[in-house]
Rosetta silent file (secondary structure, phi, psi, omega in degrees, C-alpha in Angstrom):
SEQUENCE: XXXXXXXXXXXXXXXXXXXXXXXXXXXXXXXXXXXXXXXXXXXXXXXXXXXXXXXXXXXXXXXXXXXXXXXXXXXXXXXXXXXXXXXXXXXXXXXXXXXXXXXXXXXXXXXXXXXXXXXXXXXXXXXXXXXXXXXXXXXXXXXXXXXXXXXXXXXXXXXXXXXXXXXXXXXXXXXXXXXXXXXXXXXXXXXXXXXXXXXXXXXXXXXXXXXXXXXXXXXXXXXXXXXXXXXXXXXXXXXXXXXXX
SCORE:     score description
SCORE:     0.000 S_00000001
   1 L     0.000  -20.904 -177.196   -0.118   20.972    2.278 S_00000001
   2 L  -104.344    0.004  133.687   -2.964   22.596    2.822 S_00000001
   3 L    98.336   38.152  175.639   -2.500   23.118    6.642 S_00000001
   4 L  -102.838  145.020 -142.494   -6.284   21.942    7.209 S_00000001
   5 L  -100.949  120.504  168.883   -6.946   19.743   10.263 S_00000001
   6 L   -59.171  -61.788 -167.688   -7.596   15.990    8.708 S_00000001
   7 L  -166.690  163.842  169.505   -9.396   14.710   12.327 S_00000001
   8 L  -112.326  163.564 -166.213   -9.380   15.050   16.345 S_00000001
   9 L  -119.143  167.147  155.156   -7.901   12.854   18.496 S_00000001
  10 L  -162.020   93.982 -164.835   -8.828   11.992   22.188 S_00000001
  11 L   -97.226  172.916  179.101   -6.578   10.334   24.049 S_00000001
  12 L  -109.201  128.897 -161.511   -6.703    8.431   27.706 S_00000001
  13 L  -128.908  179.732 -177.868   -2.713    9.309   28.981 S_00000001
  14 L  -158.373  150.937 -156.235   -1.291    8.196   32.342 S_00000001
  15 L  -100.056  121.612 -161.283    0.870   10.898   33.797 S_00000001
  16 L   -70.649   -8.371 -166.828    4.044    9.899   32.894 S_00000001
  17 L  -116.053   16.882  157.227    5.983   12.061   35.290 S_00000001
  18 L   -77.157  -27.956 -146.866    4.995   10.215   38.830 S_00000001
  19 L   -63.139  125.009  164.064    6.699    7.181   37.078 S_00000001
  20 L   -78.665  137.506  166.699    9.800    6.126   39.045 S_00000001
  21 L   -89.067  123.025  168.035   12.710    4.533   36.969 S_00000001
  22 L   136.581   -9.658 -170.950   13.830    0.661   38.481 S_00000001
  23 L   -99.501  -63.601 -172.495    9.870    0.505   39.867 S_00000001
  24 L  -110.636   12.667 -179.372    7.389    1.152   36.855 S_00000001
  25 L  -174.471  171.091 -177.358    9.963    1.343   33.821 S_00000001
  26 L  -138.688  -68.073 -170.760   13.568    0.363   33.274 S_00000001
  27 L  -109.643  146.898  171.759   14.693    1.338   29.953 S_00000001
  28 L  -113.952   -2.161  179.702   12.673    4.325   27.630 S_00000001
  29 L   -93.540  118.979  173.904   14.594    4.592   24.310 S_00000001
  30 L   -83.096  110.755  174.508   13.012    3.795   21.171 S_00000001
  31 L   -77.803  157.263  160.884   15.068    3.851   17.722 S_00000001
  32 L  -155.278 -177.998 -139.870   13.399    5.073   14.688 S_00000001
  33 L  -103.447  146.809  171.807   14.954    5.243   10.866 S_00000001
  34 L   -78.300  155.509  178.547   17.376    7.344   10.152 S_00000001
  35 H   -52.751  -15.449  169.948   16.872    9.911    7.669 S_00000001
  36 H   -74.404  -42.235  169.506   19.494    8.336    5.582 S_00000001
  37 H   -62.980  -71.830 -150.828   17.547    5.000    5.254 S_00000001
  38 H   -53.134  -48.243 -175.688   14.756    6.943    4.066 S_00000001
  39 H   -78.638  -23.867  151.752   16.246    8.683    1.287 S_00000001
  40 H   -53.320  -67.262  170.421   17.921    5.975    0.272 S_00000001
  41 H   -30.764  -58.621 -158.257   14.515    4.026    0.256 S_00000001
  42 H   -70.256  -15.722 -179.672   13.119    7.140   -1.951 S_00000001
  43 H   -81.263  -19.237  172.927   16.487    6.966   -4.121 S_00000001
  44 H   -84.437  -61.794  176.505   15.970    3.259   -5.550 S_00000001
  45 H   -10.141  -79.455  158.520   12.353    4.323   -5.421 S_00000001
  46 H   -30.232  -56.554 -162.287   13.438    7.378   -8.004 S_00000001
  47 H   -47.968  -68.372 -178.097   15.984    4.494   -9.771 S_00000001
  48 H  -120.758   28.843  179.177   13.838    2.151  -10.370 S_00000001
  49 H    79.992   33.354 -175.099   10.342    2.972  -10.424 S_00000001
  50 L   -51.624 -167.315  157.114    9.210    1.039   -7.335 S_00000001
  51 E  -129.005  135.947 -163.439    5.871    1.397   -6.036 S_00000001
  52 E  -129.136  148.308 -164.556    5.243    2.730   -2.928 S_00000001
  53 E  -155.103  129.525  172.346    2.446    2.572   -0.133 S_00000001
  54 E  -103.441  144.532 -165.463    2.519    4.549    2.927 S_00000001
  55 E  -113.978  128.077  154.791    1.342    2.716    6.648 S_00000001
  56 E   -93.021  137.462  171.810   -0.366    4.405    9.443 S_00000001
  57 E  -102.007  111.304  170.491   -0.789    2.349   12.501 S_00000001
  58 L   -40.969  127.666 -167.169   -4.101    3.156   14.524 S_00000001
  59 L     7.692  112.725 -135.404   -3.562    4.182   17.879 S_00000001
  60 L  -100.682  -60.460 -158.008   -0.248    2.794   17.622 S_00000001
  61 H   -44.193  -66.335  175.314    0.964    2.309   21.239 S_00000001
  62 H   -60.878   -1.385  155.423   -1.803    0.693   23.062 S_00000001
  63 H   -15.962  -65.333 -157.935   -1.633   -2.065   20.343 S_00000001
  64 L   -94.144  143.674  175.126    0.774   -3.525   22.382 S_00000001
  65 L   -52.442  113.152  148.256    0.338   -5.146   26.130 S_00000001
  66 L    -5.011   53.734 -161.833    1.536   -3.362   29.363 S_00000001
  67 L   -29.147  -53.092 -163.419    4.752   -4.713   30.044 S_00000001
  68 L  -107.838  119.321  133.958    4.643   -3.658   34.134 S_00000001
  69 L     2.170   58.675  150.888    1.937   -4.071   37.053 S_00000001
  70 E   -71.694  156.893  168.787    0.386   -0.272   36.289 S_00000001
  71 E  -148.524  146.785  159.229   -2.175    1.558   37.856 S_00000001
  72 E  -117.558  160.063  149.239   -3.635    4.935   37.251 S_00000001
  73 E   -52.190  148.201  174.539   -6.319    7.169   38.704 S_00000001
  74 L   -72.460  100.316 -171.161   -9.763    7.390   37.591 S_00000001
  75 L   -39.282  140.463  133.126   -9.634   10.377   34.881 S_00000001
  76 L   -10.986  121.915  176.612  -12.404   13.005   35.610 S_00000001
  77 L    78.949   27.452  157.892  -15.458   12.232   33.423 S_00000001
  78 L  -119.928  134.899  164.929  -15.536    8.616   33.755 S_00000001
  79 L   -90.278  123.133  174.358  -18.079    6.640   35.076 S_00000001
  80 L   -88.896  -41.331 -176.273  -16.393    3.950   36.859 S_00000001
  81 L    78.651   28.865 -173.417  -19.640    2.481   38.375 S_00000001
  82 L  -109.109  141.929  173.217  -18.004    1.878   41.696 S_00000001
  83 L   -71.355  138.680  178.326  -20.163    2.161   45.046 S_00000001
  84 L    83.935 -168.220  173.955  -18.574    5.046   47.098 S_00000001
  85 L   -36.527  145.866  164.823  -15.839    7.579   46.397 S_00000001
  86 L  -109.945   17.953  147.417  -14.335    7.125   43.177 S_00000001
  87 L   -56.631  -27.540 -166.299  -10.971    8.394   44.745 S_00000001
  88 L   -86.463  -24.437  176.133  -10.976    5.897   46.521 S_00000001
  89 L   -85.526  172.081 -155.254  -10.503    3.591   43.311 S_00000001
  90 E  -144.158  167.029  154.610   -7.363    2.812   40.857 S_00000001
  91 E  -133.285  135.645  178.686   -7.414    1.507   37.219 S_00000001
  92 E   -83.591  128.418  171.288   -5.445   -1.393   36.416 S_00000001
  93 E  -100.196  140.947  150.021   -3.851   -0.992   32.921 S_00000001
  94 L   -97.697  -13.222  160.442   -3.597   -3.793   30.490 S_00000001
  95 L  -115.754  174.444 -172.151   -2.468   -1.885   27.382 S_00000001
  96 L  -102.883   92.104  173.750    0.532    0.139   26.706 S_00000001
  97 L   -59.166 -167.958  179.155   -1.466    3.801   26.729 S_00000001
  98 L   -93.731  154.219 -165.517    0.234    6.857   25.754 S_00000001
  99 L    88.416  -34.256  158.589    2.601    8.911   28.180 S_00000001
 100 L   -48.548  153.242  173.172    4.146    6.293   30.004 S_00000001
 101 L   -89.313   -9.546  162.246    8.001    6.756   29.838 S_00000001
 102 L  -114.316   19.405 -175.159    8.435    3.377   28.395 S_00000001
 103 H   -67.526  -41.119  160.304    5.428    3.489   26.340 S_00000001
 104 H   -35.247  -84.461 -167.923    7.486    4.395   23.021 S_00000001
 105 H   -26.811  -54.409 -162.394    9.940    1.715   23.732 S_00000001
 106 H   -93.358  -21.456  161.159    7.546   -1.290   24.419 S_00000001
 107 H   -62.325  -73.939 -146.940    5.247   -0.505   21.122 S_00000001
 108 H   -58.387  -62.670  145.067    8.518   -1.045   19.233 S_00000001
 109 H    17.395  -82.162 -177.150    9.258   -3.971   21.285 S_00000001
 110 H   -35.945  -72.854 -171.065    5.467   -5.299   20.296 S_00000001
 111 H   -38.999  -81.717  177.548    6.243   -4.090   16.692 S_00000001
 112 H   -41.150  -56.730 -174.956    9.421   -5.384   15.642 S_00000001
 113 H   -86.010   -6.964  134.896    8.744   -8.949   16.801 S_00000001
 114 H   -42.705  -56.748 -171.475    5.055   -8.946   14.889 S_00000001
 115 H   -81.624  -13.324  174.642    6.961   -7.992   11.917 S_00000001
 116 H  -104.365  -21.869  168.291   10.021  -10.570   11.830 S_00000001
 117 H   -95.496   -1.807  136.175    8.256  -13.514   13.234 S_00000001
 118 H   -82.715  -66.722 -172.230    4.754  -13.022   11.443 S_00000001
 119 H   -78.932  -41.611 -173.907    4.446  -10.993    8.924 S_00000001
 120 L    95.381   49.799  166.492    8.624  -12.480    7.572 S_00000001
 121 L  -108.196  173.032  161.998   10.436   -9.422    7.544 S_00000001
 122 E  -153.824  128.465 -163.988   14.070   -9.413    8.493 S_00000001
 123 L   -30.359  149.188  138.770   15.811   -6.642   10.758 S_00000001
 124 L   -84.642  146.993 -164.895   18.028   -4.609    8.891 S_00000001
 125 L   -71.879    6.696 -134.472   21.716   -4.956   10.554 S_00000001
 126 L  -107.509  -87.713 -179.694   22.144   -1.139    9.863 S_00000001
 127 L  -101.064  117.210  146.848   19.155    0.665   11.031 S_00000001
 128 L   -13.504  -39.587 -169.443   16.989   -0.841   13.629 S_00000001
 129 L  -135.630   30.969  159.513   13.830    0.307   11.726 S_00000001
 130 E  -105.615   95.109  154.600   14.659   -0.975    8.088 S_00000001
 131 E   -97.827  140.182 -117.043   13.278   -3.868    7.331 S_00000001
 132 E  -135.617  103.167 -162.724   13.448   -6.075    4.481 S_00000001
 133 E  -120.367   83.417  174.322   10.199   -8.385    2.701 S_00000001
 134 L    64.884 -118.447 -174.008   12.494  -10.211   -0.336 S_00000001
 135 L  -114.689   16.993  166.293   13.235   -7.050   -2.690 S_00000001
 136 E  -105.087  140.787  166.723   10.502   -4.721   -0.552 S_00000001
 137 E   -96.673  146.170  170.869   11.833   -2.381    1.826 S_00000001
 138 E  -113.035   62.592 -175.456   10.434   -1.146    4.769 S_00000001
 139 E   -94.754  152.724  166.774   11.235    1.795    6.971 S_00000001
 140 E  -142.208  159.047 -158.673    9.678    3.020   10.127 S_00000001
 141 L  -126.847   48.054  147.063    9.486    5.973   12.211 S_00000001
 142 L   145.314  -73.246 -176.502    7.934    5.373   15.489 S_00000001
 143 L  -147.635   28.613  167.558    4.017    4.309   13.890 S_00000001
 144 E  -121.205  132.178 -157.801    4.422    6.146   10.076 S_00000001
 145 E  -179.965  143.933 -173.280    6.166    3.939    7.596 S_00000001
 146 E   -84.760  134.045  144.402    7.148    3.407    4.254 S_00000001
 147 E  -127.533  156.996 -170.508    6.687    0.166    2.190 S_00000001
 148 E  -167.816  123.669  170.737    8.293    0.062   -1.269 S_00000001
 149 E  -173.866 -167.652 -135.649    9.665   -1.939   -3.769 S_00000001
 150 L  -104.393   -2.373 -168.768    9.239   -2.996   -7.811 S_00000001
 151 L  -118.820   77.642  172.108    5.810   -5.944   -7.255 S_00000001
 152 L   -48.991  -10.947 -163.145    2.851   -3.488   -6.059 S_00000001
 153 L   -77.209  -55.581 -169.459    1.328   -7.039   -5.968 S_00000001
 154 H   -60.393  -77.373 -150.882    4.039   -8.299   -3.016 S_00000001
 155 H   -41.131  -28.454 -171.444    3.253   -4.752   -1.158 S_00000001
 156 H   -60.763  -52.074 -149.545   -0.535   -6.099   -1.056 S_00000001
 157 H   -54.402  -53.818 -177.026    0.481   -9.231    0.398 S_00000001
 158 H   -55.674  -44.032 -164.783    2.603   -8.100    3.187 S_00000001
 159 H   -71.260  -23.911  175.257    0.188   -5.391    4.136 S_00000001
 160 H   -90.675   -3.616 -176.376   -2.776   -8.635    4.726 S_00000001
 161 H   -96.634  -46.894  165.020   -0.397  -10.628    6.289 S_00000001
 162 H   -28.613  -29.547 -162.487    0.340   -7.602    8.874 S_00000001
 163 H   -83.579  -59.571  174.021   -3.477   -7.067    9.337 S_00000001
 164 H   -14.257  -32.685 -161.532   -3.109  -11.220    9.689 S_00000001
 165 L  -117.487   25.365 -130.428   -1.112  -10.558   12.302 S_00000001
 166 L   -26.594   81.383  175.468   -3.343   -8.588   13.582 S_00000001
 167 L   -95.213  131.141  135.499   -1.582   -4.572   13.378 S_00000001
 168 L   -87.535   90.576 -174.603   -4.451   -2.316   12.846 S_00000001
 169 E  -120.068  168.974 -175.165   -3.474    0.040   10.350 S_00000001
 170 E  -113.085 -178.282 -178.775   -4.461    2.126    7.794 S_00000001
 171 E  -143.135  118.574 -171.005   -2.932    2.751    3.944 S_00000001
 172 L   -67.963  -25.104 -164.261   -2.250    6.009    3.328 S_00000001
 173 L    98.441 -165.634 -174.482   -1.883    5.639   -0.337 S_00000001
 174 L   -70.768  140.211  154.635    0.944    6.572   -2.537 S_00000001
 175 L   -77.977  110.210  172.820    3.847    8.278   -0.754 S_00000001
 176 L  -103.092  -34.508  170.399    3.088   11.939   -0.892 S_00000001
 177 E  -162.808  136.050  170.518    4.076   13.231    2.432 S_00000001
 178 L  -160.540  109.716 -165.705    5.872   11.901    5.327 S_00000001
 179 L   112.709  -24.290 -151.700    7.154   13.483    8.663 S_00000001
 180 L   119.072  -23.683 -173.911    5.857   16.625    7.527 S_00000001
 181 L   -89.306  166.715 -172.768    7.681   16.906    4.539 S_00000001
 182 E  -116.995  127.388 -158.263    5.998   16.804    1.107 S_00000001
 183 E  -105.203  114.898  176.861    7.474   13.941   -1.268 S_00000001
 184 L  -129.511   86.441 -175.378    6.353   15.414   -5.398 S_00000001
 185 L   -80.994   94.055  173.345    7.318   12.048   -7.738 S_00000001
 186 L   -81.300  162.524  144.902    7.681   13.685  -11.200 S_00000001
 187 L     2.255  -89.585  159.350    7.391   12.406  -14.646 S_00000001
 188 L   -28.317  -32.227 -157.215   10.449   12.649  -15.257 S_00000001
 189 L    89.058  -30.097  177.859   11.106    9.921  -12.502 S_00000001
 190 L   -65.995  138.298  166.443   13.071   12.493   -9.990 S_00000001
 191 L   -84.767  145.040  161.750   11.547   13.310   -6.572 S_00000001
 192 L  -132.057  153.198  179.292   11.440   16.909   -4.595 S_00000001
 193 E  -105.282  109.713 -163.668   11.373   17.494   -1.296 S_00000001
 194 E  -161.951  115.736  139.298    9.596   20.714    0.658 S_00000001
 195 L   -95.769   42.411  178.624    8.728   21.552    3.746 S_00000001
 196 H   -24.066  -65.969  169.847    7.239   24.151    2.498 S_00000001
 197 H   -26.611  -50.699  154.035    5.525   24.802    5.769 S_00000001
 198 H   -59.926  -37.865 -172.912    8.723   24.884    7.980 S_00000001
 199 H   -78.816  -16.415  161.628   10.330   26.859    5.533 S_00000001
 200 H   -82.410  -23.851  175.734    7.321   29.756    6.261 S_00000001
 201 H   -57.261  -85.292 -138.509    7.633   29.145   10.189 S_00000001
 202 L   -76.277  -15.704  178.933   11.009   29.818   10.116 S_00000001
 203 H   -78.979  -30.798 -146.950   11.205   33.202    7.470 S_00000001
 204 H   -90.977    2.454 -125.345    8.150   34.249    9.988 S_00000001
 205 H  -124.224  -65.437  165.688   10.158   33.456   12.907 S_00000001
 206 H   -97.686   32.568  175.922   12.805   35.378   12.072 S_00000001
 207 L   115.168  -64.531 -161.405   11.612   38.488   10.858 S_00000001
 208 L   -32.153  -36.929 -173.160   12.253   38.171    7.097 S_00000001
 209 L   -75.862  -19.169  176.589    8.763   39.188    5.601 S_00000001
 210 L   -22.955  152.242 -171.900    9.496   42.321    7.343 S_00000001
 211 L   -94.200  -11.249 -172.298    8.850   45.083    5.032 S_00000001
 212 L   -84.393  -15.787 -164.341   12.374   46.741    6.409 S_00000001
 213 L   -87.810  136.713 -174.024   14.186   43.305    5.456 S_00000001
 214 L  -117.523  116.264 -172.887   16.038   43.922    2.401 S_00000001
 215 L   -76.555  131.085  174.610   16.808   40.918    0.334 S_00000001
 216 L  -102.538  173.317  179.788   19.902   40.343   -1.903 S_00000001
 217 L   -90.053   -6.363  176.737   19.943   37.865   -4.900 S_00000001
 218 L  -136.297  100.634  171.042   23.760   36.444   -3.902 S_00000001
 219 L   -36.338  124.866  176.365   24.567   35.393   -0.953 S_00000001
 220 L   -81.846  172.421 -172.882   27.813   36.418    0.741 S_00000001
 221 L   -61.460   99.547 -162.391   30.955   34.613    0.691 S_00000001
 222 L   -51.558  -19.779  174.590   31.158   32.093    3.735 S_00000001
 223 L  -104.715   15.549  173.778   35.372   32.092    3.450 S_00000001
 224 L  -134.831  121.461 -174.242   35.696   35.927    3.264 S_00000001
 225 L   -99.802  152.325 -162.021   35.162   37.893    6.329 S_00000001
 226 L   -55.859  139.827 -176.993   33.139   40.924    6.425 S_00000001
 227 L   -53.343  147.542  167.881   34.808   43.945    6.003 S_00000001
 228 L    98.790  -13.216 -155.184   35.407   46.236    9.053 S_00000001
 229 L   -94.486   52.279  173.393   35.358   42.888   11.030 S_00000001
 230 L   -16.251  115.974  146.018   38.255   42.286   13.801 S_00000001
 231 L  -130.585  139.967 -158.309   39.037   39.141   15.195 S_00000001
 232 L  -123.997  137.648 -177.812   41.282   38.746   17.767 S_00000001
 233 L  -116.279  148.144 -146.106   42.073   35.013   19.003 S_00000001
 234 L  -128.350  156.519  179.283   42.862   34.400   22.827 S_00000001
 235 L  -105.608  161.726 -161.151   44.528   31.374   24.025 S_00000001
 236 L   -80.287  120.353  145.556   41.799   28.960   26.422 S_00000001
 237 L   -48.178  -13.219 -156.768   42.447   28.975   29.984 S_00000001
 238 L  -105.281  -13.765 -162.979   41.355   25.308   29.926 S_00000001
 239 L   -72.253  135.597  173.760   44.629   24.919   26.934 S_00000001
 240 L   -45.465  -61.290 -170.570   47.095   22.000   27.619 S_00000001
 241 L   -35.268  -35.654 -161.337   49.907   23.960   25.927 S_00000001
 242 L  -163.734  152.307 -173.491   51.171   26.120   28.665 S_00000001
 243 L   -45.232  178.014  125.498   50.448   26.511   32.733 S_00000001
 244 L  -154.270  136.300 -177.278   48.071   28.830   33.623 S_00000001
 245 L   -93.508    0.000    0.000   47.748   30.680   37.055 S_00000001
């Protein structure tokens, strides 16, 4: 919320757009939960008082093994240590870096069968990226994920048998914000939702702080059109109904 930079990154990338598809990659689409799982997770959450613990995954991608025979060039500002040109040299990859066009795709790949045949979650039949620990729920959205349910005790467990299984991730804490949006778990038991952040982007975007923009307090009516306001309707050249030369 406070739009202050947490850490830098530096990543090693592979340039994803020599990659031919049937040679270095086959398929590239990755599911991730729908927004509908999620608020449903946060609505039992709300219900019944779960407990909740949000998962980061640590450089999430290269986690998982290289699926294909890759090679890249030697990035600029590495010492390779090879006698002669280092143009003349390749790098063989063994993890799945960042960039690749099936790099999404084969972390999930990795992921999803760490989590139902280690850690002893099982797939929801729904969503792709709901999973299910007993009465804890799980959703995930590429390498940010929810776990939640009513035994803060069970959430420990799963999260060591994941490290067990050896994910390197981090715990985020209490769910507070995720995707960008800001999560605020009252008192009361009820949740709110803001994107505050988006919601300044987008008045800034279009104008609205303008000092010329004049606001009203009631919105007009979306089923009464504005006065002064013609509309004349034309039949489609492309319409079934009748020839047209």
């Amino acid at each position: 919320m406070t739009r202050q930079i947490k850490k830098y990154k530096a990543r090693l990338c592979l340039d994803g757009s020599r990659m031919i598809h049937g040679k270095h990659y086959d398929q590239s689409y990755v599911p991730v939960a729908l927004w509908n799982s999620i608020r449903i997770l946060l609505t039992l959450t709300a219900i019944n008082g779960w407990h909740t613990k949000q998962l980061d995954y640590v450089a999430a991608f290269p986690q998982a093994p290289v699926r294909r025979e890759l090679y890249m060039r030697i990035p600029p500002g590495i010492d390779a240590r090879v006698k002669g040109n280092p143009r003349d040299f390749v790098l063989k990859l063994h993890w799945n870096i960042y960039s690749q066009k099936q790099a999404g795709r084969v972390w999930n790949k990795y992921l999803v069968n760490k989590l139902i045949r280690e850690v002893g979650f099982t797939q929801s039949k729904i969503d792709k990226c709901v999973f299910y620990h007993g009465n804890v729920m799980y959703a995930l959205y590429t390498d940010d994920s929810i776990l939640a349910g009513p035994n803060p005790n069970k959430i420990e467990r799963i999260i060591s048998k994941m490290k067990r299984a050896k994910l390197d991730i981090t715990i985020e804490g209490d769910l507070d914000d995720f995707l960008g949006v800001n999560i605020e778990r009252r008192k009361d038991g009820l949740m709110k939702l803001l994107q505050q952040h988006l919601m300044e982007q987008m008045t800034k975007d279009l104008h609205l702080t303008d000092e010329k923009v004049k606001m009203k307090s009631t919105p007009a009516s979306s089923s009464t059109p504005a006065s002064g306001l013609s509309l004349r309707v034309r039949r489609s050249p492309l319409s079934h109904s009748r020839p047209h030369v």
